[in-house]
RODO-350037 format. One record per residue (C-alpha): residue number from 1; z, x, y. Coordinates in Angstrom, 2 decimals, padded with zeros to 5 digits. Each point is the difference from the previous one (the first is absolute). Example, Ala and Ser with C-alpha at 12.3 -4.5 7.8 and 13.67 -1.06 7.14 Angstrom:
2
1  007.80  012.30  -004.50 .
2  -000.66  001.37  003.44 .
***
This chain:
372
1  -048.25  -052.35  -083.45 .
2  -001.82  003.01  -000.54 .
3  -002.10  001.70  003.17 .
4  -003.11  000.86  -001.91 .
5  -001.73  -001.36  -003.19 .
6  -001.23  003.22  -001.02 .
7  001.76  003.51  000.55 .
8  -002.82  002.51  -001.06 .
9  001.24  003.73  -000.35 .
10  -003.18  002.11  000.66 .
11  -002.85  000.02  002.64 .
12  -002.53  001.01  -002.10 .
13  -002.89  -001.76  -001.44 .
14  001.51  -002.07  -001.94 .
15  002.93  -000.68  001.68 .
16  -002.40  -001.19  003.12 .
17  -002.55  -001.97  -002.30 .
18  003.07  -002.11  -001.00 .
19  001.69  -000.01  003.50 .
20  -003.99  -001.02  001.68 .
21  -000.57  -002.70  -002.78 .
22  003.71  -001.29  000.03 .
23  -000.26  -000.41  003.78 .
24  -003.29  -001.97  -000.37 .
25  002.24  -002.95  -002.14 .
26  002.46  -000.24  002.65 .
27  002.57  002.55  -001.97 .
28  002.47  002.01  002.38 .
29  -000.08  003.59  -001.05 .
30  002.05  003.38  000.97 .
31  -002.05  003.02  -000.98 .
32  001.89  003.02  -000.47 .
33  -000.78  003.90  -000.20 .
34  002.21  003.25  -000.20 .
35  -003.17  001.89  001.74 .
36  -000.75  -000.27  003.85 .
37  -003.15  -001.68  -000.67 .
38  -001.97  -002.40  -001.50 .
39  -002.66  000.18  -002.30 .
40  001.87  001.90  -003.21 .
41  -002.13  002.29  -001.34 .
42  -003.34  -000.94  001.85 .
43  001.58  000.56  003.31 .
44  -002.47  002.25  002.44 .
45  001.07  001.86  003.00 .
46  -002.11  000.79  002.83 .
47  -000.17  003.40  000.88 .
48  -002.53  001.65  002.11 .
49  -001.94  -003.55  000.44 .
50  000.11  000.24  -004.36 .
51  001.37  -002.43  -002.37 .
52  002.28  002.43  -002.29 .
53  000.66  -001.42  -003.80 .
54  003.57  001.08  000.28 .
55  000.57  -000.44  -003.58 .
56  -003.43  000.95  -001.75 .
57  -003.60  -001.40  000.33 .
58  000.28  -003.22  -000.26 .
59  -004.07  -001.66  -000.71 .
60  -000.51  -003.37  -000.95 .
61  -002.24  -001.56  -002.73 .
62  000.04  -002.83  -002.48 .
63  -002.56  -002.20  -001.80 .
64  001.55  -003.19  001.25 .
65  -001.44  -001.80  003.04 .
66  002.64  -002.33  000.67 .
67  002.14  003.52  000.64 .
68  -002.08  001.81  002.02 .
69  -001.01  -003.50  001.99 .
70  003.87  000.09  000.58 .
71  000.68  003.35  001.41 .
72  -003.09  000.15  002.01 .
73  001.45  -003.95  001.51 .
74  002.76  002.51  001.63 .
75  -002.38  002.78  001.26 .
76  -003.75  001.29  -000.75 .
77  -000.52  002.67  -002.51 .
78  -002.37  002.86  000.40 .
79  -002.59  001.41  -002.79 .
80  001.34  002.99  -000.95 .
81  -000.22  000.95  -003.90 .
82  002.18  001.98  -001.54 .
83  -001.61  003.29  -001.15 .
84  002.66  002.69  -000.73 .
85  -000.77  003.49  -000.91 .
86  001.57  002.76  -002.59 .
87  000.70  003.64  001.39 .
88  000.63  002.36  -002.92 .
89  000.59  003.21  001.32 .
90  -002.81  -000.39  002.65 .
91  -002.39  -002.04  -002.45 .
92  -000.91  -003.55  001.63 .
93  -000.10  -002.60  -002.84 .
94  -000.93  -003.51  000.92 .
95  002.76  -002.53  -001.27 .
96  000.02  -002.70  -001.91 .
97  -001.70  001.95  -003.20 .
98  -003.77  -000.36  000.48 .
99  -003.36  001.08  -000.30 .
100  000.53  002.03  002.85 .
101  002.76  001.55  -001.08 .
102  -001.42  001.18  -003.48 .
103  -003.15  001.34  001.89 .
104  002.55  002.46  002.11 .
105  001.30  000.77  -003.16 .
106  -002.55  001.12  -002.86 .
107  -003.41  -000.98  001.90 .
108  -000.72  -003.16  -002.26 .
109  -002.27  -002.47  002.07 .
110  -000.35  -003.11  -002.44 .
111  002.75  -002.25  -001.42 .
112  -000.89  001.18  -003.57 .
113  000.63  003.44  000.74 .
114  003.41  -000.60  001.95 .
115  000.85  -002.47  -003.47 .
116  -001.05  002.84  -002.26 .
117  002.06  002.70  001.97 .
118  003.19  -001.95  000.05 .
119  -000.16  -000.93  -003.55 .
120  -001.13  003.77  -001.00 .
121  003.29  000.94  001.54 .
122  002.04  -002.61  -001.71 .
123  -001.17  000.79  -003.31 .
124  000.40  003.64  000.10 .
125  003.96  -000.51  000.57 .
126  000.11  -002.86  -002.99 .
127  003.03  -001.68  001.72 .
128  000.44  -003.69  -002.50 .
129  003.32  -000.87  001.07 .
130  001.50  000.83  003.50 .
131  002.83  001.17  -000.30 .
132  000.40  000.91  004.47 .
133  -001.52  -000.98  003.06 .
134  -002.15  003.61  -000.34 .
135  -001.06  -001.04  -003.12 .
136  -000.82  -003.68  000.73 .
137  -002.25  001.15  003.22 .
138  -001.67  003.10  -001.80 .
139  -000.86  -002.79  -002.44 .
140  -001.35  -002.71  002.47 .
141  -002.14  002.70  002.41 .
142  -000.15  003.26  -001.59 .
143  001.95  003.29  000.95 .
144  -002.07  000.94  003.36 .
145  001.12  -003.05  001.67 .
146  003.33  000.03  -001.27 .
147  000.65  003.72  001.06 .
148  -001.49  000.02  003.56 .
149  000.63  -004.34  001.12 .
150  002.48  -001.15  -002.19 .
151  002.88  002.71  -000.92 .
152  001.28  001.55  002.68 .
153  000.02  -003.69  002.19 .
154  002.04  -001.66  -002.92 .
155  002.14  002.50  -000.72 .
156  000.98  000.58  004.04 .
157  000.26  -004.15  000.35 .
158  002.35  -000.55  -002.88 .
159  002.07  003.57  -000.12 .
160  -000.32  000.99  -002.93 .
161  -002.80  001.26  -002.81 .
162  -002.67  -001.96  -000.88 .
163  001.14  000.80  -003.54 .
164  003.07  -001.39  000.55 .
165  -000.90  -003.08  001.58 .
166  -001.16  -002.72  -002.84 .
167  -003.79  -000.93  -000.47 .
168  000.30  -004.23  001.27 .
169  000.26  001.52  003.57 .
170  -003.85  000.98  -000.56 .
171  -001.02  -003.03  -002.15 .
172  -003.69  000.04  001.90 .
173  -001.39  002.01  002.82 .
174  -002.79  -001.39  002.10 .
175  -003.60  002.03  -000.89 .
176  -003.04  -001.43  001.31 .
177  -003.55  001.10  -001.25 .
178  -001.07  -000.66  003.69 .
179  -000.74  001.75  003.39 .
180  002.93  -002.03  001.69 .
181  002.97  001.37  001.78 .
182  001.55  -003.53  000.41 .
183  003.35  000.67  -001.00 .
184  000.71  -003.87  -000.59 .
185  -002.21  -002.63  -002.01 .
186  001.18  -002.65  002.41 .
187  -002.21  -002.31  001.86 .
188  002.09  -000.03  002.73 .
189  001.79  002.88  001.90 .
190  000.47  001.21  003.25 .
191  002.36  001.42  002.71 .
192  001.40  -002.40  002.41 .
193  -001.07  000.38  003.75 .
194  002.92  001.32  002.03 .
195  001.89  000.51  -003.30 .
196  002.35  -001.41  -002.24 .
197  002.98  -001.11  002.65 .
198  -002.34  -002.72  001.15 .
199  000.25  -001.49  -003.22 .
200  003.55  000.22  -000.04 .
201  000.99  -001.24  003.76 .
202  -002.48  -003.09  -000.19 .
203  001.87  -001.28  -003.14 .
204  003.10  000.67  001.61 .
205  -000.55  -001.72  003.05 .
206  003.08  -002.49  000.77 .
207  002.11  000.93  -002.69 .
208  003.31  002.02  000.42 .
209  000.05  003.54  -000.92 .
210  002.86  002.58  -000.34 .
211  -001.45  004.05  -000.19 .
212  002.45  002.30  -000.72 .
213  002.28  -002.25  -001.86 .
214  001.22  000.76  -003.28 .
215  000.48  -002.42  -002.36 .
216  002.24  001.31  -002.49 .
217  002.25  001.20  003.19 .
218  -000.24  -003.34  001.15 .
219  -000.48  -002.11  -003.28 .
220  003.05  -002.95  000.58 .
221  -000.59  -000.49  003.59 .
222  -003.86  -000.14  -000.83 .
223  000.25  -001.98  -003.15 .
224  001.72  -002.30  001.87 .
225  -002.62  -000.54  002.42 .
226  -002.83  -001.94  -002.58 .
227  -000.23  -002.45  -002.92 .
228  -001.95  002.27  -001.80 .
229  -000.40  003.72  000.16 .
230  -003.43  001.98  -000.78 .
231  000.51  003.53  -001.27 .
232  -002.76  002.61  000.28 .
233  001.82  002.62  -000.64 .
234  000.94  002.05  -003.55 .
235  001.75  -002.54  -002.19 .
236  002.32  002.40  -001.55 .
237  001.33  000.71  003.71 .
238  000.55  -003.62  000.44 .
239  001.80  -000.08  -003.26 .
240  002.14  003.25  000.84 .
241  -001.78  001.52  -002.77 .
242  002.58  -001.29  -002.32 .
243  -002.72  000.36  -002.98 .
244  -000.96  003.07  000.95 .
245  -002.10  001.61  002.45 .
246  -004.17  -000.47  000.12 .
247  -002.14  003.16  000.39 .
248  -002.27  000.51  002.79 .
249  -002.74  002.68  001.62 .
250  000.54  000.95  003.78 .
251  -001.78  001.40  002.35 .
252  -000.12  002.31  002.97 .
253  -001.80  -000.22  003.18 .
254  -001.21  002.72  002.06 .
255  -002.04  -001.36  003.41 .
256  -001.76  002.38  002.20 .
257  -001.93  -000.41  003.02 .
258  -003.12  002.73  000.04 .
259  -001.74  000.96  003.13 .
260  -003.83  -000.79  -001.58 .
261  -001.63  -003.08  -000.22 .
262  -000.76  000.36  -003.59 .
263  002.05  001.83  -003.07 .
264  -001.91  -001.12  -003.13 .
265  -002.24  -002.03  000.29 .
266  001.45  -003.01  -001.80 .
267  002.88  -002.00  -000.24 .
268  001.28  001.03  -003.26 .
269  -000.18  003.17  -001.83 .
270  002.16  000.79  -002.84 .
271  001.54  003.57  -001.53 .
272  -000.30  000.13  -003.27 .
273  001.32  003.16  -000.91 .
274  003.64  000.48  -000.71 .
275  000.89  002.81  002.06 .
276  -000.88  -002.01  003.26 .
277  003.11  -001.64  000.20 .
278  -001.26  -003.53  001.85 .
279  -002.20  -002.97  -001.91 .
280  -002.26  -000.36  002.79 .
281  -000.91  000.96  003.79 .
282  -001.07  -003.61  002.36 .
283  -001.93  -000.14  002.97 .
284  001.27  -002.94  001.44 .
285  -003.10  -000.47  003.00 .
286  -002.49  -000.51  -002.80 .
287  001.47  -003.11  -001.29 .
288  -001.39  -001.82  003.56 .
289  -002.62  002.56  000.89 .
290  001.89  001.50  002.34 .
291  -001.93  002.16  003.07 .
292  003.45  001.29  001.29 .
293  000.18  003.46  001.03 .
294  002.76  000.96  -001.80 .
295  000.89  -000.90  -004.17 .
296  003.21  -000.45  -001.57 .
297  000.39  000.97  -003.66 .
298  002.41  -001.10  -002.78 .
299  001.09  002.16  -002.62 .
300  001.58  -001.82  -003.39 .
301  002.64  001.60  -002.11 .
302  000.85  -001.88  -002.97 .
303  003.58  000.40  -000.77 .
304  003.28  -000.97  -002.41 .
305  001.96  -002.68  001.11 .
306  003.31  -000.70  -000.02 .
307  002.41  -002.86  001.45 .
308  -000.27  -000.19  003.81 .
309  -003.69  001.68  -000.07 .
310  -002.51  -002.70  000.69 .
311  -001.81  -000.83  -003.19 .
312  -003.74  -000.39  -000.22 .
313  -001.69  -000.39  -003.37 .
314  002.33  -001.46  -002.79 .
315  -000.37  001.98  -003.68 .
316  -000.99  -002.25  -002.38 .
317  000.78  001.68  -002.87 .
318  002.05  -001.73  -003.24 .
319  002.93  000.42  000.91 .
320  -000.07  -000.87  003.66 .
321  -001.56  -003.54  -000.69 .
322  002.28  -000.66  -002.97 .
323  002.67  000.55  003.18 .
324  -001.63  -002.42  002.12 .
325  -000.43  -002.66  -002.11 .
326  003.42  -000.03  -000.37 .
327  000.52  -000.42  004.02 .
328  -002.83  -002.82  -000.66 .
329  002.35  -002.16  -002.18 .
330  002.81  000.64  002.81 .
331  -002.24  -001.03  002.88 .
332  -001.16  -003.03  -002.34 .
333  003.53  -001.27  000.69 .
334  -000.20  000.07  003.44 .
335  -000.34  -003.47  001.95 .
336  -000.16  001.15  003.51 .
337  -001.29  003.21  -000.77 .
338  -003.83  001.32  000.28 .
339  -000.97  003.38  -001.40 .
340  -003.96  001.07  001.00 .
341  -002.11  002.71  001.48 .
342  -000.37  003.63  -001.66 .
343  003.76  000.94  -000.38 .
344  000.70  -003.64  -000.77 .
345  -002.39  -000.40  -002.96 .
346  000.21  004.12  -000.43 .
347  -003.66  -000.28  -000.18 .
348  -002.79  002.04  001.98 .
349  -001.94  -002.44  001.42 .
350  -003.07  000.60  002.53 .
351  -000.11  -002.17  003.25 .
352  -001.93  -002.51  -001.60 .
353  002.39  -000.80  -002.59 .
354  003.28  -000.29  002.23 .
355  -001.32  -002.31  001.87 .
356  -001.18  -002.29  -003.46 .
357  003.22  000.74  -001.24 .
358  001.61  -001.52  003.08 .
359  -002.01  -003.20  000.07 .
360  000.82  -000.37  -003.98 .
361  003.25  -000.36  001.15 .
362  -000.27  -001.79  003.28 .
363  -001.75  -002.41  -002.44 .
364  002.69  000.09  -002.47 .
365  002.65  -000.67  002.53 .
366  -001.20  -002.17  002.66 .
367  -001.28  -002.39  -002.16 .
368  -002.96  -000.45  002.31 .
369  -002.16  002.56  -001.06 .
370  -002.02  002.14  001.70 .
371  -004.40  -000.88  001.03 .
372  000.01  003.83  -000.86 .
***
């Protein structure tokens, strides 16, 4: 007899929505994580009375009520909107493209004028076919917005050129012929009260948990443990990589504590020239409205990865998804075996959609389904 029906590898969202719903149908779970904490990537750590996103900003929105009905079941959500801004070389741009935006940059007032500058500027380049990610933007929003919002961010997220990078990376961009600095067209979104960990510790209440605990260090004695296993982590490290090896985007975290109450003014602003080597600066206080007399800032460094770096973003180019279908068919085979999550599905999913993803499968393999 096996101790545990589930063994789920990952503390994360996903990992906890299973582990929370799994519990609820009388399953026995062991949840598992190489880090010394909960939470995955949403984790928070309090620091100077603060909730810190260790791992990026972290804001949560979706259109779907059942969702946000869910998370706010584990702990109340405040109102805060997301409303980054763009600092090119000392010029404040509000973010996403808007009518704001195109006032700060030629003076236009009216829709029409902002529609007319943007297509005067794609018309004077004559770009048909796309042939780049410079030439798909320049195409979509003109070369002003390109050069000052677009270029320098890309290039500094991905490494490399925006020539060099191929034009489906940029298949829309988000412009908006209004005055609204909403960065999300959600009807729902907010920060949760006390931050994320709340979420996280209320859905693990009464299950077993292991921090620190690596699985693949630990895989027989763990597999041994469960009937079934769930695996949040990168299916090609499950697999040994043994068709190869998935690509991925890091990044780089650099916390500071300041001695002012208030750095910039928002929660979000990003760089978007290249020669500022980080994506974007965070003001963690403003996420809860913070009044604390110091602030803590979080610079972002996008970086390459390699094996043993954590991964963040998967690239979803060709050739990497041609790879992981091909770990698909092999996880297909599986009978005890559940891949999900980001690294799982090598998707990028927002909050929102790793917790529907979850409940697709709690659905799919409880046989009970889920009210959500």
């Amino acid at each position: 007899m096996k101790k545990y029906d589930y063994l789920i590898v990952g503390a994360g969202l996903f990992g906890s929505t299973f582990a929370y719903e799994a519990n609820k149908r009388g399953k026995k779970c062991l949840v598992v994580d190489k880090r010394n904490h909960i939470g995955g990537n949403i984790y928070c750590k309090k620091i100077e009375g603060i909730n810190v996103h260790q791992y990026g900003a972290h804001i949560f929105h979706t259109s779907n009520k059942k969702i946000w009905d869910y998370v706010n079941s584990f702990v109340e959500f405040n109102r805060y909107t997301n409303s980054p801004i763009a600092n090119y070389k000392g010029e404040i741009y509000n973010l996403p493209f808007n009518m704001n935006t195109f006032n700060k940059l030629w003076g236009v007032v009216t829709p029409e004028e902002a529609k007319a500058k943007i297509e005067e500027q794609k018309k004077e380049l004559g770009i048909e076919e796309p042939k780049n990610l410079e030439e798909q933007a320049i195409s979509l929003v003109g070369i002003d917005i390109y050069t000052k919002l677009i270029k320098g961010y890309t290039e500094k997220q991905w490494g490399r050129n925006a020539t060099e990078l191929p034009s489906f990376i940029i298949k829309r961009l988000p412009v908006r012929f209004t005055y609204d600095n909403n960065y999300f067209n959600d009807k729902y979104q907010g920060i949760p009260e006390g931050g994320y960990n709340i979420i996280i510790e209320k859905m693990l209440e009464g299950i077993d948990v292991n921090l620190s605990t690596d699985f693949f260090k630990n895989r027989d004695k763990l597999t041994d443990l469960a009937e079934k296993i769930v695996f949040t982590g990168m299916i090609d490290e499950f697999y040994n990589y043994e068709l190869g090896t998935l690509e991925y985007r890091s990044l780089k975290f650099e916390h500071e504590i300041l001695e002012c109450e208030n750095y910039q003014g928002v929660a979000v602003v990003n760089y978007t020239e290249r020669e500022i080597p980080y994506t974007r600066v965070i003001e963690h206080k403003h996420f809860e409205y913070g009044t604390q007399e110091k602030t803590i800032i979080t610079k972002e460094y996008p970086s390459d990865w390699k094996i043993n770096d954590e991964p963040y973003y998967p690239v979803n180019n060709n050739k990497n998804n041609e790879l992981f279908e091909k770990y698909k068919k092999l996880a297909a085979k599986e009978t005890n075996i559940i891949f999900g999550g980001r690294l799982g599905d090598y998707k990028y999913y927002d909050m929102h959609q790793v917790i529907e993803a979850a409940f697709d499968i709690i659905k799919e393999e409880l046989d009970e389904g889920s009210k959500y």
